[in-house]
ROBAVO-122384 format. One record per residue (C-alpha): x, y, z. Coordinates in nm, 3 decimals. Layout:
// residues N
<atom c1="X" c2="Y" c3="Z"/>
...
***
This chain:
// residues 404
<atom c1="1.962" c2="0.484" c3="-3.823"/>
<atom c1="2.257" c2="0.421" c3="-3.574"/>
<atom c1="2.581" c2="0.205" c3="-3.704"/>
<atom c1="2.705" c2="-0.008" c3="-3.523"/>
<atom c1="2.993" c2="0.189" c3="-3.440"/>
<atom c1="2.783" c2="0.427" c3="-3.268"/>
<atom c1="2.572" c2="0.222" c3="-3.088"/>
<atom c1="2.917" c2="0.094" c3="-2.891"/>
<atom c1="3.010" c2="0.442" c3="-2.825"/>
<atom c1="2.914" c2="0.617" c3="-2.491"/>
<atom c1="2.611" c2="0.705" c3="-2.446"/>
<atom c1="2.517" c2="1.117" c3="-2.471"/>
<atom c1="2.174" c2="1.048" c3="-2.271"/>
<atom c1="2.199" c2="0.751" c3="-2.072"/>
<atom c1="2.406" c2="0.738" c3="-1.764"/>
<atom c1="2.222" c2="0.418" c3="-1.628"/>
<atom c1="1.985" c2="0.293" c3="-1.860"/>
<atom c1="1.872" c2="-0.035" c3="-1.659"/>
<atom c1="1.713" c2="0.256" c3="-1.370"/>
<atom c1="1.389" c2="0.280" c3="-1.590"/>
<atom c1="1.345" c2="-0.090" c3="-1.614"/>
<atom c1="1.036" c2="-0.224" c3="-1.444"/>
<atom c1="1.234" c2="-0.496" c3="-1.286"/>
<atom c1="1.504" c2="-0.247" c3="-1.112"/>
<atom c1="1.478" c2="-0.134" c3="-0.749"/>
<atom c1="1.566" c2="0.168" c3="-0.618"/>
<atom c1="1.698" c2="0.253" c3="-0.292"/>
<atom c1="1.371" c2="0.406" c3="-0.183"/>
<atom c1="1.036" c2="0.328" c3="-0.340"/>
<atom c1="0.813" c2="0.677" c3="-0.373"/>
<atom c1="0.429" c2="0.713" c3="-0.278"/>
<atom c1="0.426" c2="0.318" c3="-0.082"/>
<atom c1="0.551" c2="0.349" c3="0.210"/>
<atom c1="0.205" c2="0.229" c3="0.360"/>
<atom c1="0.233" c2="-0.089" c3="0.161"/>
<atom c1="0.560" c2="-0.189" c3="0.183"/>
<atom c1="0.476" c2="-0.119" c3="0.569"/>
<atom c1="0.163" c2="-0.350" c3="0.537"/>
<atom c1="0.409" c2="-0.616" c3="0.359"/>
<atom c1="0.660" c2="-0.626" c3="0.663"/>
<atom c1="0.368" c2="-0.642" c3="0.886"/>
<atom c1="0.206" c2="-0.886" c3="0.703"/>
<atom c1="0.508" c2="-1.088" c3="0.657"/>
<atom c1="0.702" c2="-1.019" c3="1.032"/>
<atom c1="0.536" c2="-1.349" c3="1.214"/>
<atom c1="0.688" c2="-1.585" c3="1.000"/>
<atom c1="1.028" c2="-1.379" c3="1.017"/>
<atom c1="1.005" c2="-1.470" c3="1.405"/>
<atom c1="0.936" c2="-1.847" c3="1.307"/>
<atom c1="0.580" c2="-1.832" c3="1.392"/>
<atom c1="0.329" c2="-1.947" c3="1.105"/>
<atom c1="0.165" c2="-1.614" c3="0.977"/>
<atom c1="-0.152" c2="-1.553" c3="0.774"/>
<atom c1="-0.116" c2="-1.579" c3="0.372"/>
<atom c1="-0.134" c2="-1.242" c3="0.219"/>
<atom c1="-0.297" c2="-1.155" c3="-0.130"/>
<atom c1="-0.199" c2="-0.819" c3="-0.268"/>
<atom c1="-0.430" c2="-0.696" c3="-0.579"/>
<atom c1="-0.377" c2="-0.438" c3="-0.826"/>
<atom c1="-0.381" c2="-0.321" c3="-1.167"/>
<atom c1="-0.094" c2="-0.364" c3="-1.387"/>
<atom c1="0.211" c2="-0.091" c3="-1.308"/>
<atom c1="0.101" c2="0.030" c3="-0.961"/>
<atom c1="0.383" c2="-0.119" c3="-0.785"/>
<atom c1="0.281" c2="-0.482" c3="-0.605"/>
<atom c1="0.551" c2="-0.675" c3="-0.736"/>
<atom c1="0.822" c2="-0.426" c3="-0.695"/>
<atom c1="0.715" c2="-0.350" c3="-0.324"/>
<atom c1="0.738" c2="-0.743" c3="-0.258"/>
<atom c1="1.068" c2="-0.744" c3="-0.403"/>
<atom c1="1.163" c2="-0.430" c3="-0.160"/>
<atom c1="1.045" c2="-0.639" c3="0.145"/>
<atom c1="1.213" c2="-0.929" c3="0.009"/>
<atom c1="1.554" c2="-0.771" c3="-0.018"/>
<atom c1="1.529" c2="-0.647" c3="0.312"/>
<atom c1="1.430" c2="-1.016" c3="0.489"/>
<atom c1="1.760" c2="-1.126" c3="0.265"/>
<atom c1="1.968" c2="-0.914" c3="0.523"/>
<atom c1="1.799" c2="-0.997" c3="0.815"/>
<atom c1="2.082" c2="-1.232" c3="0.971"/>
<atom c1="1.947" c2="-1.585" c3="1.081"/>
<atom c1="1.636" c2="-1.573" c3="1.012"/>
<atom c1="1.428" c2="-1.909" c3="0.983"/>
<atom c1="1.222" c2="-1.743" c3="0.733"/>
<atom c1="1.335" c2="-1.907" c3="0.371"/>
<atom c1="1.196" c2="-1.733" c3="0.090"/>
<atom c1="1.112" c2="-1.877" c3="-0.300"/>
<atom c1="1.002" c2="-1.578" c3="-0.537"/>
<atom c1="0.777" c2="-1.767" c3="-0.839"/>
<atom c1="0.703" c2="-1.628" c3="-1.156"/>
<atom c1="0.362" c2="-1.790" c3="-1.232"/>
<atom c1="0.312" c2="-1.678" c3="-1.619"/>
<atom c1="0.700" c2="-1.896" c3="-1.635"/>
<atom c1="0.599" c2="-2.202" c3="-1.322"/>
<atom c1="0.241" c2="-2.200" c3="-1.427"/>
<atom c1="0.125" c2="-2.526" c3="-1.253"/>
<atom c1="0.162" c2="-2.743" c3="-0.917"/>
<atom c1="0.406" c2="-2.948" c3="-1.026"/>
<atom c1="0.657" c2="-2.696" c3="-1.174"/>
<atom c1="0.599" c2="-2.441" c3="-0.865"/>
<atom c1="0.698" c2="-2.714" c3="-0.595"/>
<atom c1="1.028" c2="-2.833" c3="-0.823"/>
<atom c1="1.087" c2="-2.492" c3="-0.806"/>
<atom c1="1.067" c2="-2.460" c3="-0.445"/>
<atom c1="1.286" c2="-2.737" c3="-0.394"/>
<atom c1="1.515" c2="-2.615" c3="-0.620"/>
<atom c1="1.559" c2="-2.300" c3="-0.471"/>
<atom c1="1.645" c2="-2.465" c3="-0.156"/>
<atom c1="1.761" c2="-2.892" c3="-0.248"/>
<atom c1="1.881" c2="-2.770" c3="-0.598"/>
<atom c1="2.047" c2="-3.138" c3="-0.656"/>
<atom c1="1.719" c2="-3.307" c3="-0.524"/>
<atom c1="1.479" c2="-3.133" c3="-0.787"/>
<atom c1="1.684" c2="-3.256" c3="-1.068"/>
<atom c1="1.617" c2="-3.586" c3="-0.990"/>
<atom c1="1.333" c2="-3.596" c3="-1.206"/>
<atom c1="1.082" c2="-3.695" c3="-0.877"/>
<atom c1="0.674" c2="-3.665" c3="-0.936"/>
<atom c1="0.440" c2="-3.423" c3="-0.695"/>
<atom c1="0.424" c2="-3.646" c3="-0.408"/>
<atom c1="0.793" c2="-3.693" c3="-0.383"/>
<atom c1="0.844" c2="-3.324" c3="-0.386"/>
<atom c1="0.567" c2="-3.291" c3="-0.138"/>
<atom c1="0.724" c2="-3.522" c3="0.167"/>
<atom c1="1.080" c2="-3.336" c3="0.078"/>
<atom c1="0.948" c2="-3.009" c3="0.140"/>
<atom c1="0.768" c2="-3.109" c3="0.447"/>
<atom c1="1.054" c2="-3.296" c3="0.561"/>
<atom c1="1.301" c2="-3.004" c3="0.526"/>
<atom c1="1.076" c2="-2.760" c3="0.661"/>
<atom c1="1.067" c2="-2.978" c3="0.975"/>
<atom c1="1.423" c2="-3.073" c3="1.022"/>
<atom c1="1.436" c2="-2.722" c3="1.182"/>
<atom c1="1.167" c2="-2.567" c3="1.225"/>
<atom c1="1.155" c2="-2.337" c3="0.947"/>
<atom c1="0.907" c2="-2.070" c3="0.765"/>
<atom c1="0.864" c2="-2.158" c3="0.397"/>
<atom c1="0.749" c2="-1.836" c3="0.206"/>
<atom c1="0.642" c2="-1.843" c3="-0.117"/>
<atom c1="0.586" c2="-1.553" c3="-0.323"/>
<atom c1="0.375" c2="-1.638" c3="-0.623"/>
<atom c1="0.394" c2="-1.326" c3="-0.886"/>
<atom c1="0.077" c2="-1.314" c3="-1.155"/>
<atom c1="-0.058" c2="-1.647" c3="-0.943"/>
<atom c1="-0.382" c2="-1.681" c3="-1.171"/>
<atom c1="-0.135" c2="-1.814" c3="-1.414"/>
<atom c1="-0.091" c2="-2.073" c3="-1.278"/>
<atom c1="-0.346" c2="-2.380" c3="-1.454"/>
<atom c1="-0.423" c2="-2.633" c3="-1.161"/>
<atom c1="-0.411" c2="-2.295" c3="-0.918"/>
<atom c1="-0.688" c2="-2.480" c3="-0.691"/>
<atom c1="-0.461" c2="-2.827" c3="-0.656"/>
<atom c1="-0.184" c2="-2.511" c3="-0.536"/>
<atom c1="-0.335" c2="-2.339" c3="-0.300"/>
<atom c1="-0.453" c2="-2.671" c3="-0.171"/>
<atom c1="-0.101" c2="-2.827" c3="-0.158"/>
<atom c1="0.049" c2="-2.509" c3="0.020"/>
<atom c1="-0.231" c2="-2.517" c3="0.239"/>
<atom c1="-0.240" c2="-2.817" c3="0.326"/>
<atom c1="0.132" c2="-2.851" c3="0.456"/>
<atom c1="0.063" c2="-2.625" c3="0.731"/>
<atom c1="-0.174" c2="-2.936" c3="0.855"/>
<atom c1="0.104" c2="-3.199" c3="0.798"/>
<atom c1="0.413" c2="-2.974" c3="0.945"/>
<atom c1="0.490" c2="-3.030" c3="1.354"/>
<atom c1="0.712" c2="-2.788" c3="1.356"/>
<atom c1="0.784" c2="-2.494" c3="1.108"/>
<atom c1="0.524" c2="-2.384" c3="0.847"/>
<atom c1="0.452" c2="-2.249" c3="0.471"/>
<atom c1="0.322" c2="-1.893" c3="0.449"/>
<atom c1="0.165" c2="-1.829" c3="0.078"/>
<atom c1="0.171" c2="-1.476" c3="-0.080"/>
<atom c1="-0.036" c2="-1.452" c3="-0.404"/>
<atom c1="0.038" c2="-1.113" c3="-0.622"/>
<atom c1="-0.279" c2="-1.088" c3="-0.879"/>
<atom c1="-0.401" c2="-0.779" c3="-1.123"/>
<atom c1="-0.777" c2="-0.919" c3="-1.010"/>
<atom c1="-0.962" c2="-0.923" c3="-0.682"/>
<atom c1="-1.215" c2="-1.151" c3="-0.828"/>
<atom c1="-0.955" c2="-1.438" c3="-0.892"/>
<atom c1="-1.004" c2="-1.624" c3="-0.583"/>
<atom c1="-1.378" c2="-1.687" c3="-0.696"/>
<atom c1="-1.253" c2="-1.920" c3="-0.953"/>
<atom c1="-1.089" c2="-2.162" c3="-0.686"/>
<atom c1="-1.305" c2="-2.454" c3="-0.502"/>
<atom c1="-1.488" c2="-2.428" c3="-0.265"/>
<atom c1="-1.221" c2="-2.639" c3="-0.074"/>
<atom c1="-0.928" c2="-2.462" c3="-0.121"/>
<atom c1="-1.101" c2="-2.140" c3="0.008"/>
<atom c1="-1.182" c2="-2.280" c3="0.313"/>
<atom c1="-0.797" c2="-2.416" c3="0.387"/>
<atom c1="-0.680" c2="-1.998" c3="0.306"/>
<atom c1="-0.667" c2="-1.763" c3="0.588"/>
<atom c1="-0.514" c2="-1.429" c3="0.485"/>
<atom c1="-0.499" c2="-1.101" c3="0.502"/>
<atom c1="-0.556" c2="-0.909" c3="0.158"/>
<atom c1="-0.425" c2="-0.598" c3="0.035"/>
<atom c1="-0.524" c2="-0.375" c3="-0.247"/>
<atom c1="-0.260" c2="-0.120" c3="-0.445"/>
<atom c1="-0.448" c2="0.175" c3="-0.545"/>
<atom c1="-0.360" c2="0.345" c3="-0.907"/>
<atom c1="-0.070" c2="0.621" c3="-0.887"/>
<atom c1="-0.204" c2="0.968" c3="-0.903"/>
<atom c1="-0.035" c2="1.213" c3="-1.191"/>
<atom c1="0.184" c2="1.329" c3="-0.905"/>
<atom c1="0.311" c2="1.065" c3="-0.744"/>
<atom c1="0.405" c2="0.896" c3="-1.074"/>
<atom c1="0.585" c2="1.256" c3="-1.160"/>
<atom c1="0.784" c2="1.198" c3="-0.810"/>
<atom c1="0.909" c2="0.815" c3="-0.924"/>
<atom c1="0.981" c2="0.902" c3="-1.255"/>
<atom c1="1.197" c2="1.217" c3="-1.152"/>
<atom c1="1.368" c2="0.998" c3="-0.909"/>
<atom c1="1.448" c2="0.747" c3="-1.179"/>
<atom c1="1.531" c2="1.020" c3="-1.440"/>
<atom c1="1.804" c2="1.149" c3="-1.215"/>
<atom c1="1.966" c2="0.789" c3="-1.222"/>
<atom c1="1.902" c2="0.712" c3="-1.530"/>
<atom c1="2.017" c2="1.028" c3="-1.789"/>
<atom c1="2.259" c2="1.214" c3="-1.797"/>
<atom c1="2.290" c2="1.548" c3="-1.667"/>
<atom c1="2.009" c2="1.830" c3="-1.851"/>
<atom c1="1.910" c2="1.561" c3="-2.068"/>
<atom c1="1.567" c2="1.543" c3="-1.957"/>
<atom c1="1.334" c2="1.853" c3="-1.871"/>
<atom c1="1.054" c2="1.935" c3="-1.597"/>
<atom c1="0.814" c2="1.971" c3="-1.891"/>
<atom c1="0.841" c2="1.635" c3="-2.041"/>
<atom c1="0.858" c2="1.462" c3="-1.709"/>
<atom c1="0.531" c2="1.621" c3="-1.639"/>
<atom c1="0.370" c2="1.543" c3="-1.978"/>
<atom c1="0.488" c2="1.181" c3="-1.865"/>
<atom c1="0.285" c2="1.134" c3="-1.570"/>
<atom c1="0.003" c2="1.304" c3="-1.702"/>
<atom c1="-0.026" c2="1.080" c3="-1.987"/>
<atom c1="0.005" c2="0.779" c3="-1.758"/>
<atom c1="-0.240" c2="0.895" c3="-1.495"/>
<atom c1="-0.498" c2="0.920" c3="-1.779"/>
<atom c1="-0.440" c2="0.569" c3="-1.860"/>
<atom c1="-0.474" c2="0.406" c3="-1.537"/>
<atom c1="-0.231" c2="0.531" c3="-1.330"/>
<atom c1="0.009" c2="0.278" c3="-1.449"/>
<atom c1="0.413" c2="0.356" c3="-1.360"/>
<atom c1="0.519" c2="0.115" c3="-1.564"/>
<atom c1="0.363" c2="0.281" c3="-1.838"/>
<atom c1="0.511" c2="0.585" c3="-1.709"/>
<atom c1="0.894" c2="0.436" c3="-1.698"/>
<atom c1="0.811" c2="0.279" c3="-2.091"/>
<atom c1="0.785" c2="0.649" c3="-2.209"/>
<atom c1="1.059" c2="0.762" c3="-2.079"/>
<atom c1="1.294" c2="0.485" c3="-2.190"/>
<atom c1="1.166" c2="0.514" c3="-2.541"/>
<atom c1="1.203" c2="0.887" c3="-2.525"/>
<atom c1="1.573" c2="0.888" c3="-2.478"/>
<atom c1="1.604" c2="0.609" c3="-2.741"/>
<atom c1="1.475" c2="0.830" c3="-2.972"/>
<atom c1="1.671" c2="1.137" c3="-2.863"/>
<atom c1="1.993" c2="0.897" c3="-2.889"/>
<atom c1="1.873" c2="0.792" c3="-3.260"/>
<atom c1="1.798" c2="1.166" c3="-3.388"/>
<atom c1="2.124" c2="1.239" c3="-3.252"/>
<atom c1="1.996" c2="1.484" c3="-2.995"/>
<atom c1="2.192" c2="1.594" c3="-2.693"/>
<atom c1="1.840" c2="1.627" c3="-2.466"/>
<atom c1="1.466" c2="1.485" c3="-2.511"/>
<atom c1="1.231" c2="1.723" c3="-2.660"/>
<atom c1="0.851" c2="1.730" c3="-2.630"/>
<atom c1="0.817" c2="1.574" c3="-2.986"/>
<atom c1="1.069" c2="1.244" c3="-2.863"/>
<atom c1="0.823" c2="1.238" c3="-2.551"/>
<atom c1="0.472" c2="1.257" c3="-2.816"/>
<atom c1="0.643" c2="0.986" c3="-3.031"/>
<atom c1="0.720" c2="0.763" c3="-2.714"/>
<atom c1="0.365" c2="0.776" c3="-2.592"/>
<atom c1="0.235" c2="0.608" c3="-2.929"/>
<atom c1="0.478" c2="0.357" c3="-2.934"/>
<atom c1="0.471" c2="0.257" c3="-2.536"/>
<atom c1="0.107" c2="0.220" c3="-2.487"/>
<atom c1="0.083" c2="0.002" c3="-2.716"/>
<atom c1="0.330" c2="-0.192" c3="-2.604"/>
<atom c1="0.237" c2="-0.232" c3="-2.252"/>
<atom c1="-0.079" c2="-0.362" c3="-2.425"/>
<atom c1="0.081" c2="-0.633" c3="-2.529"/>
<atom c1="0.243" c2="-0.717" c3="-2.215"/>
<atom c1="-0.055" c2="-0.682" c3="-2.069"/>
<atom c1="-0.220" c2="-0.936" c3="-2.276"/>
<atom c1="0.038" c2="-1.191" c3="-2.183"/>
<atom c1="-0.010" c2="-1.160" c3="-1.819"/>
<atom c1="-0.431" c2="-1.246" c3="-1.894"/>
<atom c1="-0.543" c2="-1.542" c3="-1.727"/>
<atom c1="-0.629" c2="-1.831" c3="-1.986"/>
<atom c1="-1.020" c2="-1.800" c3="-2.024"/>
<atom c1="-0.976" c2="-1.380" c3="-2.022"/>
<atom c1="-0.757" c2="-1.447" c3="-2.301"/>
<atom c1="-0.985" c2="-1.687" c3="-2.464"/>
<atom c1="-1.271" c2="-1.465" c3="-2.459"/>
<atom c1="-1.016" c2="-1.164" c3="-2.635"/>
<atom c1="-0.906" c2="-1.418" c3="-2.867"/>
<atom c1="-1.268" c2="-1.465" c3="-2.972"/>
<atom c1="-1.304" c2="-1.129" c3="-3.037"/>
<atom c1="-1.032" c2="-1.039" c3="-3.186"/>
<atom c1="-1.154" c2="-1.309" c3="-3.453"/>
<atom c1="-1.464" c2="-1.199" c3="-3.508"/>
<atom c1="-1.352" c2="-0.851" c3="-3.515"/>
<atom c1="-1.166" c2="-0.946" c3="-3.841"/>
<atom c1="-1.455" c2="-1.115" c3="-3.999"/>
<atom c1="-1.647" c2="-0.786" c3="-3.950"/>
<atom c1="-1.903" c2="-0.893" c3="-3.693"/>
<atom c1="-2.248" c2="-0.922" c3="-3.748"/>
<atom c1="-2.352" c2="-0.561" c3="-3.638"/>
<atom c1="-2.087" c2="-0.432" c3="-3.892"/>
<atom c1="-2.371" c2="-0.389" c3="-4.111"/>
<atom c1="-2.623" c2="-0.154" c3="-3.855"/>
<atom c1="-2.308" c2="0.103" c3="-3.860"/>
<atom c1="-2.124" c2="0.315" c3="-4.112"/>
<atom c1="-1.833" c2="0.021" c3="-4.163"/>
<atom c1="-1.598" c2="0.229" c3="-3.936"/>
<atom c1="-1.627" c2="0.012" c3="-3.642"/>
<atom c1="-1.684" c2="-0.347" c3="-3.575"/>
<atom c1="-1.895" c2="-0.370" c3="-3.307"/>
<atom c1="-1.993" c2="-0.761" c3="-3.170"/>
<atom c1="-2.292" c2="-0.914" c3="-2.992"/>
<atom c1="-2.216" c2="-1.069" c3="-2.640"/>
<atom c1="-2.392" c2="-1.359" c3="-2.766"/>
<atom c1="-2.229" c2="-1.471" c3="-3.070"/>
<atom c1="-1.844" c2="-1.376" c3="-2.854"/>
<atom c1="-1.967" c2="-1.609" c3="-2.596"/>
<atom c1="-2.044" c2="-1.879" c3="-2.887"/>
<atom c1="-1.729" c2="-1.828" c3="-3.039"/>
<atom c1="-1.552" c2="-1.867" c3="-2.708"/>
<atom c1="-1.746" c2="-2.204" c3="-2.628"/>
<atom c1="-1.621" c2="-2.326" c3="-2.920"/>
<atom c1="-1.265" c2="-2.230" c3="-2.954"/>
<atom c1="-1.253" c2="-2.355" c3="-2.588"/>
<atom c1="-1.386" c2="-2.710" c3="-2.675"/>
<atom c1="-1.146" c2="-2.722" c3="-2.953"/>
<atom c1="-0.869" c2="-2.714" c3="-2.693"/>
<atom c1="-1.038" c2="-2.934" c3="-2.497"/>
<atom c1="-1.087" c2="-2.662" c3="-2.223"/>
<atom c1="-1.410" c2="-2.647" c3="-2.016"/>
<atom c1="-1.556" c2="-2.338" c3="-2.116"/>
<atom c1="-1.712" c2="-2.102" c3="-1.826"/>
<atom c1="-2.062" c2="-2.007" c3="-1.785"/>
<atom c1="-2.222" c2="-1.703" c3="-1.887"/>
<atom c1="-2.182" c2="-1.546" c3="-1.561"/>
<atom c1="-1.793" c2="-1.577" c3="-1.560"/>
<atom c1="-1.840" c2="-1.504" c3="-1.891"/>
<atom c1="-1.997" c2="-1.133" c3="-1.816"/>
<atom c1="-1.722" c2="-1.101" c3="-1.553"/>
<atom c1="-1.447" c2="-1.139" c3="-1.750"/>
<atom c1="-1.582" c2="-0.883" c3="-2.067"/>
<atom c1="-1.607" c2="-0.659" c3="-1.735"/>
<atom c1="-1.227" c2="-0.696" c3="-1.646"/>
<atom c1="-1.142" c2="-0.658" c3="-1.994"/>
<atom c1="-1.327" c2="-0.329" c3="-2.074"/>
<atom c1="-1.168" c2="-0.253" c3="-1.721"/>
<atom c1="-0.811" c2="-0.298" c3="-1.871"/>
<atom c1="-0.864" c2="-0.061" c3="-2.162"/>
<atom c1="-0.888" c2="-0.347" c3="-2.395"/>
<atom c1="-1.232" c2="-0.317" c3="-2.515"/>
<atom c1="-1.533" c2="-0.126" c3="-2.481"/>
<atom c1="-1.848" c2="-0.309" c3="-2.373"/>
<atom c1="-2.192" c2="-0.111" c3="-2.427"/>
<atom c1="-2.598" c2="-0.138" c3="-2.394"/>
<atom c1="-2.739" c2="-0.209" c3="-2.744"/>
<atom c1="-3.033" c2="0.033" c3="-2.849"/>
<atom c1="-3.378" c2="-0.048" c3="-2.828"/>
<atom c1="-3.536" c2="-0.297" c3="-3.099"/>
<atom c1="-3.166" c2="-0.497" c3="-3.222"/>
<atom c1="-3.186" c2="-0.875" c3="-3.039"/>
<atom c1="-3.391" c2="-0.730" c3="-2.774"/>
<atom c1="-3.144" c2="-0.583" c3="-2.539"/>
<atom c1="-2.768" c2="-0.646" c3="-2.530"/>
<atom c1="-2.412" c2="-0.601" c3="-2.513"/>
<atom c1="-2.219" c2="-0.458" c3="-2.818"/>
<atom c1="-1.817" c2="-0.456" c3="-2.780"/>
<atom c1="-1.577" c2="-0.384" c3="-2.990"/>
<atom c1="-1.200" c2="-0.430" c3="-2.993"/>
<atom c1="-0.962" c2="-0.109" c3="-2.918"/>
<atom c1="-0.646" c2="-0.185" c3="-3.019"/>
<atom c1="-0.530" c2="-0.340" c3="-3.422"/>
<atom c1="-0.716" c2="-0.746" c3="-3.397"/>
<atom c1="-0.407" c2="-0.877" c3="-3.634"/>
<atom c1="-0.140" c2="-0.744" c3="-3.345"/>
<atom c1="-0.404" c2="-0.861" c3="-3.108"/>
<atom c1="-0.425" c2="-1.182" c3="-3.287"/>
<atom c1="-0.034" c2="-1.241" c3="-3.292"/>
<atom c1="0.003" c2="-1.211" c3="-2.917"/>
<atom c1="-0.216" c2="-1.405" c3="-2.851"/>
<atom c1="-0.178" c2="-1.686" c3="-3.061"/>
<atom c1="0.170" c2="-1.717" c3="-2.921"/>
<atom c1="0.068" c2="-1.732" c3="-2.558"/>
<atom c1="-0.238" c2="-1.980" c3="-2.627"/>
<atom c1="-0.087" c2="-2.177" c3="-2.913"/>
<atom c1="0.260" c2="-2.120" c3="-2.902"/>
<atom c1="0.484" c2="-2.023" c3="-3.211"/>
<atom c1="0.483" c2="-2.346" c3="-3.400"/>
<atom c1="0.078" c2="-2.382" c3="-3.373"/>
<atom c1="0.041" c2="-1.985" c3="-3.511"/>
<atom c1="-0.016" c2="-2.066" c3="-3.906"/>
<atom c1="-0.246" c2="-2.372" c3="-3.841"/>
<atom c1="-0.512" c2="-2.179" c3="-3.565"/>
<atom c1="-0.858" c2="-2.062" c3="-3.698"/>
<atom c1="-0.851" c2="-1.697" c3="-3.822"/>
***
């Protein structure tokens, strides 16, 4: 254990530590130049002034949509007068209509969305200031499926384009799930026309290139080795391709080295890392759920630490759950919050996207036990599970007095 005296001493292994955060960007981003191209081609109408398409880019967690947006969006920053103004929105943070739009304003009329105005009032601003000039509103929604009333959004947004005589709104939605836009009315499908991309998982190599290119920023010099770099990206290919995941490792590996005292990171820091970092990109990853995906985990994770009915068919190892009694469970949980629960259909969809994730494992049942069904059982510890989620759903204060 460090004192505090040596924590405020110079680092022997970081140089820059903030280079591995997910949020930094570098001066060149490795292995996307096709859809950072795709992004400026996407975006370069309503950099002219023109009203462009709205773009959705999908992807799983850690394979580089938001930091690519953030690329373009530096670059439109110096791009000298341009019409083009841009709001970047952090949906899990502005996760309805109301609080996007105040943020919009604020972004641009900071003393006009303090003023404590409702929706409508927001509305006829925007569109007014849009049209003193002719301008191109862009607004980047990040994690947009958090957002609760997304369907009254993408409606609103929309629906400016209609009211505007001169200017325009251009929407671009960053989700981890293609099948998002399946949840929104019918009507506020038919008001979108976009162009949609998809950001394929990194492969072991091109996650070996970023984090070598961060490394070099980031330690100091001989600090890190070839070998663990490579034991890195391997490890974070197998789990999804995820960069992120990639960059976690590595951060927590030189923690470690700087706690053991070491002058480099050995293989064992790296192995140690990897426990630690998956899981907790789990848990960011949980956070970053849309509400009823979350609901459904939360159901499991609940019945997982009851034991589940099909605890007894196995050896007691495992906890393995019927689909049926989850989906009960969720209904009911959802009711309790006074939250319309889905059908089975979304139902099926969303223990799809979660076994997807990594987060649980959904299988056939055998012949003769209810017929035939779905068995699926929780990967990662339900009480950490639990915890998360209890604090996204509930929020800290609600925690003790939630069923469990």
């Amino acid at each position: 254990m460090q004192t505090l005296n040596e924590m405020l001493e110079e680092s022997k292994i970081f140089a820059k530590r903030e280079a591995l955060s997910p949020h930094f960007i570098p001066k060149r981003l490795i292995s996307r130049e096709k859809e950072i191209f795709n992004i400026e081609k996407a975006l370069a109408s309503s950099l002219k002034g023109e009203r462009g398409r709205n773009l959705f880019i999908y992807g799983k967690t850690g394979t580089g949509k938001t930091i690519c947006t953030r690329y373009v969006l530096d670059e439109i920053k110096a791009i000298p007068n341009t019409r083009a103004k841009i709001s970047y929105i952090n949906c899990k943070v502005y996760n309805s209509r109301y609080r996007v739009l105040n943020k919009v304003v604020g972004d641009h009329m900071p003393s006009y969305s303090k003023r404590g105005y409702g929706t409508v009032d927001l509305y006829e601003k925007l569109t007014s200031w849009i049209e003193e000039d002719g301008k191109i509103l862009v607004v980047i929604l990040d994690e947009i499926d958090g957002v609760k009333d997304l369907d009254d959004l993408i409606y609103t947004l929309t629906r400016m384009n209609s009211d505007i005589r001169n200017g325009g709104v251009t929407t671009v939605g960053i989700s981890n799930r293609v099948s998002f836009k399946e949840a929104l009315d019918p009507r506020s499908l038919s008001t979108l026309y976009e162009t949609e991309m998809v950001f394929p998982p990194y492969y072991a190599t091109d996650i070996y290139a970023i984090i070598k290119d961060r490394a070099d920023e980031a330690f100091k010099s001989s600090v890190v080795g070839d070998d663990i770099l490579h034991f890195i990206a391997a490890s974070s290919a197998r789990e999804g391709g995820d960069a992120r995941l990639a960059l976690k490792i590595l951060s927590k590996s030189g923690e470690i080295a700087e706690e053991s005292a070491s002058a480099k990171i050995t293989m064992a820091h790296a192995e140690a890392a990897s426990k630690t970092a998956d899981n907790e990109i789990v848990y960011d990853l949980i956070s970053t759920l849309p509400m009823h995906h979350q609901l459904v985990l939360y159901s499991i994770t609940i019945l997982t630490k009851s034991g589940g009915s099909y605890r007894k068919l196995t050896d007691g190892n495992d906890v393995y759950l019927f689909s049926g009694e989850v989906y009960s469970r969720y209904k009911s949980i959802s009711e309790g919050m006074n939250k319309e629960p889905k059908s089975e259909r979304w139902y099926r969809k969303y223990i799809s996207e979660l076994a997807m994730e990594g987060l649980i494992v959904s299988l056939e049942s055998s012949k003769g036990i209810r017929g035939h069904t779905k068995l699926i059982k929780l990967m990662y510890p339900a009480d950490k599970i639990k915890e998360v989620l209890e604090h996204e759903l509930f929020g800290r204060d609600e925690q003790q007095t939630k069923q469990g």
